[in-house]
Residue, then its C-alpha position, 0 to 999 in steps of 0.5 A: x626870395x631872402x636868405x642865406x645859404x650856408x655854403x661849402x666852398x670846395x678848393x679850387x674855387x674862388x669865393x666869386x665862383x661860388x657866388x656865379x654858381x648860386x646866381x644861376x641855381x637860383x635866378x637872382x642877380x642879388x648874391x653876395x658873399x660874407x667873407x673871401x676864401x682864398x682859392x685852395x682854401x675850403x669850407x664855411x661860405x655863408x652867401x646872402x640872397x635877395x634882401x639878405x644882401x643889405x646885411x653882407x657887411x655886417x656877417x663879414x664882421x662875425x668871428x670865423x674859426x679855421x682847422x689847419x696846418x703850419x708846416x716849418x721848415x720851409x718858407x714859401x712867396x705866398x706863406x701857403x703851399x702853393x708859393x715858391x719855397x724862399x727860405x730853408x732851415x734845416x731841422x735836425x730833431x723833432x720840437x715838442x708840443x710844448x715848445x710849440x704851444x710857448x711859441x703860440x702864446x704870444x700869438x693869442x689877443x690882439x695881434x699885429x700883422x702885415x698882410x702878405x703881398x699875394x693878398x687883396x689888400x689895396x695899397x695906393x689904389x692897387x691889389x698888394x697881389x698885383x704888385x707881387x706879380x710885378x716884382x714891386x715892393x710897396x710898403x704893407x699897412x699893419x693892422x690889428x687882429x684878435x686871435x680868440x683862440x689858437x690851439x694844437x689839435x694833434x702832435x707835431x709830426x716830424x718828417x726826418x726825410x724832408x727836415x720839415x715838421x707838421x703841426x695840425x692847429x684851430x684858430x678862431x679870429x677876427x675878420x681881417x685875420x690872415x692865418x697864412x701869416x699866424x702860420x708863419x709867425x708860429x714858425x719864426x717864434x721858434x726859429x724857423x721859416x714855416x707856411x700854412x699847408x692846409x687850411x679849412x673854415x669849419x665856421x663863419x658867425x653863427x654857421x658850421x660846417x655842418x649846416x653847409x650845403x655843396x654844389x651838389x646837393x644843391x643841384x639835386x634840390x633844383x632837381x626836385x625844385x627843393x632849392x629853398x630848402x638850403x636857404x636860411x631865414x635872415x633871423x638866423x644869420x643876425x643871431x649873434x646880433x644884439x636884438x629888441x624885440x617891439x611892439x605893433x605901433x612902433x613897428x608901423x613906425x619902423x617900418x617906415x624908417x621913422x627917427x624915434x626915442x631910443x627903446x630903454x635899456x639899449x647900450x649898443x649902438x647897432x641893434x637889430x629890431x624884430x616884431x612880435x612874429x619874430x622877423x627883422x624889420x630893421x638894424x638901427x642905431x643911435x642917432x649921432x646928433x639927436x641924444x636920446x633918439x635912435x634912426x634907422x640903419x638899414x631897412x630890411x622890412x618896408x611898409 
């Protein structure tokens, strides 16, 4: 029982809830996650069983888009709408779309960020949020994200009563990418506190929001004993892998995670090897002291 389950995370929930969830529909301790989402956050939660697993690290490098919504005015402790307010700005006229956009630009590509403190980040062997539960200061390593594209995808909509502005935006970034942050960076570009107010992963690697299956519809397929019909084969999680195709000898030799001479052509150094049916066998990569040879990485297909 390999496979992977494009899953719909409903707000409210953690990532490890879903993952419990799936553990008891399916009867298998060998679940996992490819990427967390953050409890008020819904969406794409591509989760991995049986042998799949093995490949977890590699679907949580894929790119991910978000749909979502940066409200500026107010600035809150966890840079979402569920934090204490700690910083207002009064806002006095509407800003314009293309005031917002001018502010987005230097937002796209590589980007630095500090990750916020109600984040999951270790520092010094400690959750960054548990810090921030303790009222400590520690100083936050900054990372480099990529920002593959941030668009508006509607106007501001300015609320004069709440001097406070709404601006709806897509996002597709690296992993690592916190869009809480982007929000607020959106908001101090144009001269104002600002939090992330919503936010939904419409889609992880090769998986949309309209592959997904909730809770409840998987509870109706264990119903009929259908539960399989939500899983995924591997192949298509490894899709946006670079792929070789080899033929019946050196498949019985990958198959036994032999060290052989590197196929021709191959430039990457992590490749995911198939056989003539088209399944996975293996992700290899080149050997980092035999020149000229490849071995493999992780054995999806034993002998």
């Amino acid at each position: 029982m390999s496979g992977v389950i494009p899953f719909w995370k409903q707000r409210g929930e953690t990532s490890f809830d879903c993952v419990k969830q799936i553990r008891e529909r399916y009867g298998t301790k060998k679940v996992g996650h490819t990427g967390t989402l953050d409890p008020e956050v819904d969406g794409v939660l591509p989760i991995c069983l049986g042998t799949a697993t093995k490949l977890v690290e590699y679907l949580t490098e894929y790119h991910k888009t978000y749909e979502g919504e940066v409200t500026i005015g107010r600035s809150t402790t966890t840079e979402d709408a569920t934090g204490e307010v700690v910083a207002e700005k009064r806002i006095e006229a509407s800003i314009s779309e293309a005031e917002i956009e001018k502010a987005c630009e230097p937002l796209r590509g590589r980007i630095k960020q500090i990750p916020p403190y109600y984040s999951a980040v270790k520092v010094k062997g400690k959750r960054l949020y548990e810090y921030a539960r303790e009222g400590i200061e520690v100083e936050r390593p900054e990372r480099e994200v990529t920002i593959y594209s941030l668009t508006l995808t509607g106007s501001p909509d300015f609320d004069e009563e709440r001097s406070e502005i709404r601006v709806p935006f897509r996002v597709t970034c690296s992993k690592g990418t916190y869009v809480r942050t982007l929000a607020v960076a959106i908001g101090e570009a144009l001269g104002y506190p600002a939090h992330m107010s919503q936010l939904t992963r419409t889609s992880a690697g090769p998986f949309t929001s309209s592959d997904c299956w909730t809770i409840e519809q998987i509870d109706e397929l264990v119903k009929n004993n259908q539960q399989f019909k939500a899983m995924d084969p591997i192949e298509k999680a490894m899709h946006e892998w670079p792929s070789y195709t080899i033929d019946e000898k050196t498949e019985a030799s990958v198959r036994n995670g032999a060290v052989l001479p590197m196929l021709k052509n191959v430039d990457e150094q992590q490749f995911a090897l198939y056989n003539q049916q088209g399944s996975i066998l293996a992700i290899y990569q080149q050997h980092p002291n035999k020149r000229g040879f490849m071995k493999p990485e992780k054995m999806l297909l034993g002998s």
